[in-house]
RONUFI-405148 format. One record per atom (N, C-alpha, C): x, y, z; residue in one letter; atom name; residue number from 1. Coordinates in Angstrom, 2 decimals, decimal comma. Layout:
<recs>
- c1 c2 c3 resn name resi
- X Y Z A CA NUM
...
</recs>
This chain:
<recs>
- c1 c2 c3 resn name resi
- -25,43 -26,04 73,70 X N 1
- -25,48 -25,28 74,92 X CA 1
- -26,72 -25,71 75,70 X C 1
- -26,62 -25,89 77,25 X N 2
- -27,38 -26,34 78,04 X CA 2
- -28,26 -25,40 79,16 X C 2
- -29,11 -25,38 79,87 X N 3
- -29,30 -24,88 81,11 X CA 3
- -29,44 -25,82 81,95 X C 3
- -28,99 -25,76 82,98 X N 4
- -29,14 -26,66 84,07 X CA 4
- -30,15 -25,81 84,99 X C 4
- -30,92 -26,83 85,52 X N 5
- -31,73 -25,80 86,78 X CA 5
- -31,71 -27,04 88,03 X C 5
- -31,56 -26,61 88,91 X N 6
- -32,23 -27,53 89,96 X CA 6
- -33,12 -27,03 91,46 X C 6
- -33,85 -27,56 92,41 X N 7
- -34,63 -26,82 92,79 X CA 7
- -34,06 -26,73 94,24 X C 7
- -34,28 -26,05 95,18 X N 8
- -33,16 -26,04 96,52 X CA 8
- -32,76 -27,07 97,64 X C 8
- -34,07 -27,98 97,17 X N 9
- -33,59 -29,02 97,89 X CA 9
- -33,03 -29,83 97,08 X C 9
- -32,83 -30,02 96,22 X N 10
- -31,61 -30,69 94,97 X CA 10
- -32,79 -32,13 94,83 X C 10
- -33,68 -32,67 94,96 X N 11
- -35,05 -33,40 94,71 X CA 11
- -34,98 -33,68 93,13 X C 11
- -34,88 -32,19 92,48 X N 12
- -35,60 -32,17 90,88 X CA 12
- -34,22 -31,31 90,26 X C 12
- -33,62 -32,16 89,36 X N 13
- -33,01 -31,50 88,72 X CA 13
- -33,23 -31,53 87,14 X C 13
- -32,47 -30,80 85,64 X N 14
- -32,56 -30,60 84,46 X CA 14
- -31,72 -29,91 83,51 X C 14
- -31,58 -31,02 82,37 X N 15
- -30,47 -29,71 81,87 X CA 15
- -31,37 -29,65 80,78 X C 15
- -31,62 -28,29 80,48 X N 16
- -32,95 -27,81 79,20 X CA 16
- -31,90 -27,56 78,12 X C 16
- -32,07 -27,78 76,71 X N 17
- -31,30 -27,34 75,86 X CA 17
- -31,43 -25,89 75,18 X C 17
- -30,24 -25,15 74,69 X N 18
- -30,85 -23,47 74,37 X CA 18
- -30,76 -23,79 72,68 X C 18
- -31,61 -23,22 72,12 X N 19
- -32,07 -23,33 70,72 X CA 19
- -31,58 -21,80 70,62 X C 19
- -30,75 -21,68 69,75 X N 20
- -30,51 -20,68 69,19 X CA 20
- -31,42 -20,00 67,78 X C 20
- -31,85 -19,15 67,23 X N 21
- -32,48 -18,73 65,77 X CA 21
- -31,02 -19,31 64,65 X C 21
- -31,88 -19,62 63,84 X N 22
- -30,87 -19,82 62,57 X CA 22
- -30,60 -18,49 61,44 X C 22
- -31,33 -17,29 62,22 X N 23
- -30,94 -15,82 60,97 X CA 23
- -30,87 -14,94 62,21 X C 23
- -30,59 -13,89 62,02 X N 24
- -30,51 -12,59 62,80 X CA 24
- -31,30 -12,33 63,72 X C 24
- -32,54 -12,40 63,37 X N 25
- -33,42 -12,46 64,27 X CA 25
- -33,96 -13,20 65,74 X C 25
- -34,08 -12,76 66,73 X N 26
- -34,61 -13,10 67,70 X CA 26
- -33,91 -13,43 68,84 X C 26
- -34,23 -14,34 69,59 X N 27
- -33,20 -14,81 70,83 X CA 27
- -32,67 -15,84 71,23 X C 27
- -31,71 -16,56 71,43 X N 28
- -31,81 -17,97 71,77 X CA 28
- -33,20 -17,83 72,97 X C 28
- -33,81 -19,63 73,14 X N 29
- -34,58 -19,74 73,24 X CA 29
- -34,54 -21,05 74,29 X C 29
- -35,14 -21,52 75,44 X N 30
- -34,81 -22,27 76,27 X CA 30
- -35,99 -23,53 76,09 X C 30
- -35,33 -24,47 75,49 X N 31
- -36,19 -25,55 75,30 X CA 31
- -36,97 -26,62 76,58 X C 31
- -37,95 -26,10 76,96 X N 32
- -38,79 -27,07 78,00 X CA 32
- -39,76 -28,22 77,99 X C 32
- -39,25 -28,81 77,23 X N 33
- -40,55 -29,45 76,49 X CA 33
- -40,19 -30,53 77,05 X C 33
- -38,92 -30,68 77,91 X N 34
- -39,13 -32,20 78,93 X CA 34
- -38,74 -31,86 80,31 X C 34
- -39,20 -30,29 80,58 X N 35
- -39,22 -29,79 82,04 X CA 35
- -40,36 -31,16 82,83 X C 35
- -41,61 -30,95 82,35 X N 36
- -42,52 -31,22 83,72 X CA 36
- -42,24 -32,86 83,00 X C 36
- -41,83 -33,65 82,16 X N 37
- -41,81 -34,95 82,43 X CA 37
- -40,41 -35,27 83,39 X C 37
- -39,37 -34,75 83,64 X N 38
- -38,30 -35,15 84,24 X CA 38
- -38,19 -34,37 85,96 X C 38
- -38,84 -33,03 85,85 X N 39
- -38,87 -32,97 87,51 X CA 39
- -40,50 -32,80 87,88 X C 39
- -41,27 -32,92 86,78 X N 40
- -43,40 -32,48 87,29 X CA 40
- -43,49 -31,40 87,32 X C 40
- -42,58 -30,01 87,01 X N 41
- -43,37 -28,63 87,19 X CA 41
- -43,45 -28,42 85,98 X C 41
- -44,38 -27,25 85,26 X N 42
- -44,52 -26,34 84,85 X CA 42
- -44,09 -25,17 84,30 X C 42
- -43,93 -24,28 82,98 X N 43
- -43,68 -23,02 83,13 X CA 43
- -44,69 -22,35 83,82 X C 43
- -44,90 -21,14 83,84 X N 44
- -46,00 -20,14 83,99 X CA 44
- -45,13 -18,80 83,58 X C 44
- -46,28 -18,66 82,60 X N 45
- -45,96 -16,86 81,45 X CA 45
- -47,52 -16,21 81,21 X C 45
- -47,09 -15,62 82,02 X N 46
- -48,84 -14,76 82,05 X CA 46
- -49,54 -13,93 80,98 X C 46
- -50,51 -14,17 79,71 X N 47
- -49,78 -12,98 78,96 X CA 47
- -49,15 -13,44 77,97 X C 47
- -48,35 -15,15 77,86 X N 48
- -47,82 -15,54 76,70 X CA 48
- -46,80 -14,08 76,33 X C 48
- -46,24 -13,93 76,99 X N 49
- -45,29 -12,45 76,64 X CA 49
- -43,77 -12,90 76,67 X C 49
- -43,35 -14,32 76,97 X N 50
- -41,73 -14,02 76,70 X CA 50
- -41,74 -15,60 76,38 X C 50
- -42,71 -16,44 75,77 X N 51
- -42,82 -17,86 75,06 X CA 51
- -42,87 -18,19 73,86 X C 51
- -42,01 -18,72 72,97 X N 52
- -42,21 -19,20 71,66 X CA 52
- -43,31 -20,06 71,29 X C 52
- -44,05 -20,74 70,65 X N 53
- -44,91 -21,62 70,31 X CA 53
- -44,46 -22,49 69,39 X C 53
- -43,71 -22,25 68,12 X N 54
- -43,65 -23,07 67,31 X CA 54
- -41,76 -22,61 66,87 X C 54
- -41,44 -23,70 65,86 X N 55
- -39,61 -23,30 65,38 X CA 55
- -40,37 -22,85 63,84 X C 55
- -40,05 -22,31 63,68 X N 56
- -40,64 -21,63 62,03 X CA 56
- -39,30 -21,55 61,11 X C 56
- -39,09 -22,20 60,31 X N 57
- -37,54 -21,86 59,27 X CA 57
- -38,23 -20,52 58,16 X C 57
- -39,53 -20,18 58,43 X N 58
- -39,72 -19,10 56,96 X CA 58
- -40,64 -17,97 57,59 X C 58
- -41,27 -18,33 59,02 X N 59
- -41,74 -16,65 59,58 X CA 59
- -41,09 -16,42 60,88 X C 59
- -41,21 -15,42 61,32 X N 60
- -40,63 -14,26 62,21 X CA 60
- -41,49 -13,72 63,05 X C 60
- -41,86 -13,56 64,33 X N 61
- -42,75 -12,80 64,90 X CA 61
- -42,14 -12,06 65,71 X C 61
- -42,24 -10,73 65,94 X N 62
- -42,09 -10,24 67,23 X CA 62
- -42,73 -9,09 67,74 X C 62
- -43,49 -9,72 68,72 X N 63
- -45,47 -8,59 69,12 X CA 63
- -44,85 -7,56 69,65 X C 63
- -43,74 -7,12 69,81 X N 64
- -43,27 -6,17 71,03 X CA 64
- -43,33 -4,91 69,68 X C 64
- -42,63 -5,09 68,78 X N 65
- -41,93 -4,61 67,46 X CA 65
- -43,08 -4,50 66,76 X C 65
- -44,52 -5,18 66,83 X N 66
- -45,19 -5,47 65,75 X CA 66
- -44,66 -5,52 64,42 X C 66
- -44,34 -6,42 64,14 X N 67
- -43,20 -7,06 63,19 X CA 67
- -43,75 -8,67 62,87 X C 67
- -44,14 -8,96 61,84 X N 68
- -44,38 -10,40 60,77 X CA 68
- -43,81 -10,44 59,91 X C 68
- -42,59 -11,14 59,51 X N 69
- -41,65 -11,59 58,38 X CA 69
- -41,90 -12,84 58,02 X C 69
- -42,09 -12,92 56,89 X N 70
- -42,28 -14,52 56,30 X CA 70
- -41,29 -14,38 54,97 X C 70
- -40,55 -15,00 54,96 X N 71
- -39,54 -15,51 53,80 X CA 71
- -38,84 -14,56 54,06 X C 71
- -38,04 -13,72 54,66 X N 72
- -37,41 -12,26 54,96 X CA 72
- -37,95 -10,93 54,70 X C 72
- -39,22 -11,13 54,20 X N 73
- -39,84 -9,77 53,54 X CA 73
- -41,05 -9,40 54,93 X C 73
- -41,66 -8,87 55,04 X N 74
- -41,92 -7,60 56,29 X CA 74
- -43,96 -8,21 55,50 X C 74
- -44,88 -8,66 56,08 X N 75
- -46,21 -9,13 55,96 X CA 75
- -46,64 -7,49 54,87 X C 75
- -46,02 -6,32 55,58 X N 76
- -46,94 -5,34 54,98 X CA 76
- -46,30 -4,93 53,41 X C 76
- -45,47 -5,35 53,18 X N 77
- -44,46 -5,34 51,79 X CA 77
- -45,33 -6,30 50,72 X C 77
- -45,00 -7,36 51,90 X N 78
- -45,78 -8,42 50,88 X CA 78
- -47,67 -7,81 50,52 X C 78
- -48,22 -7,84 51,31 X N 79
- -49,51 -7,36 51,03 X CA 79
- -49,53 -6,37 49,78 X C 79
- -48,59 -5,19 50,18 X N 80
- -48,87 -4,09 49,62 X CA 80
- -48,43 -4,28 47,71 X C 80
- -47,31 -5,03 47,91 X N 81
- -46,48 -5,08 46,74 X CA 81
- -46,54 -6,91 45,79 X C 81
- -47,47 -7,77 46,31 X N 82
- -47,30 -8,58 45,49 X CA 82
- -48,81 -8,59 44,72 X C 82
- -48,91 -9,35 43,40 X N 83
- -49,79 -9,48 42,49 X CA 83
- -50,64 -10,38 42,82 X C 83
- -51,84 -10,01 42,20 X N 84
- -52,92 -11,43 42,52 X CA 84
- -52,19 -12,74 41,80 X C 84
- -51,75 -12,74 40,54 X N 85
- -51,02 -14,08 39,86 X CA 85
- -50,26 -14,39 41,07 X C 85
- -49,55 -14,09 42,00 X N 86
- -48,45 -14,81 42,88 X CA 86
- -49,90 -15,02 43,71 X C 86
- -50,74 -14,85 44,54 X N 87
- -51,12 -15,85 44,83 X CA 87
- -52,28 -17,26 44,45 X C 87
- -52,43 -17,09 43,25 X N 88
- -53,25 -17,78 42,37 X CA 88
- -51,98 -18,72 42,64 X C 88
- -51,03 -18,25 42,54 X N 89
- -49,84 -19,39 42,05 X CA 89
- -49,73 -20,34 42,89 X C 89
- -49,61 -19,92 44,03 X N 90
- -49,65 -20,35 45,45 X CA 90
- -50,21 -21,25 45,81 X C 90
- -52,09 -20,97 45,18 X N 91
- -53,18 -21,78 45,26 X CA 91
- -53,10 -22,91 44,70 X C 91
- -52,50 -23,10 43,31 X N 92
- -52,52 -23,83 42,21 X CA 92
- -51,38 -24,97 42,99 X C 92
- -50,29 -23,97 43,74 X N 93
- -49,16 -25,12 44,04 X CA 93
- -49,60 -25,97 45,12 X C 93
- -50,65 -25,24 46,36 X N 94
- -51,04 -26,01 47,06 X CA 94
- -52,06 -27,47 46,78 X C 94
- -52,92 -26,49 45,47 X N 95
- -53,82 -27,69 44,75 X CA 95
- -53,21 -29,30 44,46 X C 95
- -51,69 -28,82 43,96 X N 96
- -50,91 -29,70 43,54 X CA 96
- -50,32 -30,79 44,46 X C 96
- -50,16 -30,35 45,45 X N 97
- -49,52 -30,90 46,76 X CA 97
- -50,66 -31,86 47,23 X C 97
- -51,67 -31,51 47,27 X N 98
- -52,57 -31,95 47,67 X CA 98
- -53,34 -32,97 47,08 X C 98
- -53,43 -32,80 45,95 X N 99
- -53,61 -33,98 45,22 X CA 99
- -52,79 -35,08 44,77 X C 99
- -51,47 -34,53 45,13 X N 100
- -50,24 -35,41 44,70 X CA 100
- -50,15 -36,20 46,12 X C 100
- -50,57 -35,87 47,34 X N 101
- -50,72 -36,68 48,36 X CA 101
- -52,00 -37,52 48,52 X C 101
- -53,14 -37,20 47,88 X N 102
- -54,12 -37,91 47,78 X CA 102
- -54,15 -38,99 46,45 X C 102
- -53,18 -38,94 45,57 X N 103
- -52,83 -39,97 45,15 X CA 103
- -51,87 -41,10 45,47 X C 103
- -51,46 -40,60 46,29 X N 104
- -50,23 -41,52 46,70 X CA 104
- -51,02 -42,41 47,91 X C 104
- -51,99 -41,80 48,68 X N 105
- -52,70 -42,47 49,84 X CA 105
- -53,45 -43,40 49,17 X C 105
- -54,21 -42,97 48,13 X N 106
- -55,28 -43,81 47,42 X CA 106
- -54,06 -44,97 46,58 X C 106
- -52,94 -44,92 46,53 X N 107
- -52,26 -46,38 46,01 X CA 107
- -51,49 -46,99 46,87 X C 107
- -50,98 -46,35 47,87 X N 108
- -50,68 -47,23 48,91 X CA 108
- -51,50 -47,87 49,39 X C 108
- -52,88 -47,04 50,36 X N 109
- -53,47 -47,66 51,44 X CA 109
- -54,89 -48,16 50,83 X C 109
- -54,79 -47,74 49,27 X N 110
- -56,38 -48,09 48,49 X CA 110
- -57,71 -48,07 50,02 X C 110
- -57,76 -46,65 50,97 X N 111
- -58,79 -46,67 51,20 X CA 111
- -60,04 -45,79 50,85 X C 111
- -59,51 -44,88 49,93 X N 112
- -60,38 -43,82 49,30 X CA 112
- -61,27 -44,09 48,31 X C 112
</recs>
């Protein structure tokens, strides 16, 4: 699905693509990210009040609702209800990631 816009003197035209959410949540979403290279303008959202920033497949925001979902569970669930071991775990997995990429740099590019 597309939007087309064009401006009244027909000069600048665009077809923006609509990004739909992949779960229940939220709104389709109007992709501009090659507005100002194909006609030179701009959005303007005053307030950041009706703009996405990022595509997230595992959090949820919505400031209106005050509402943070990450993995389907609600930020204050998680706080309230998970254990220090889950995030030790977390730590340990990131440790892992991280060193498993700093080995792989140090044998490919041997500049470390």
């Amino acid at each position: 699905m597309t939007l087309s816009w064009s401006d009244e003197s027909g000069e600048h035209s665009v077809d923006l693509p609509v990004l739909h959410p992949t779960s229940d949540m939220g709104n389709p979403v109007i992709d501009v990210r090659s507005l100002a290279a194909k006609t030179g303008f701009f959005t303007h959202d005053p307030g950041f009040t009706s703009t996405s920033s990022c595509e997230s497949a595992i959090t949820f925001i919505d400031g209106d609702k005050g509402l943070l979902m990450h993995r389907g569970f609600a930020i204050e669930d998680l706080a309230i209800n998970c254990r220090c071991y889950m995030y030790i775990s977390l730590l340990i997995y990131i440790y892992i990631y991280i060193y498993i990429i700093y080995i792989y740099i140090y044998n490919v590019y041997k500049c470390i």
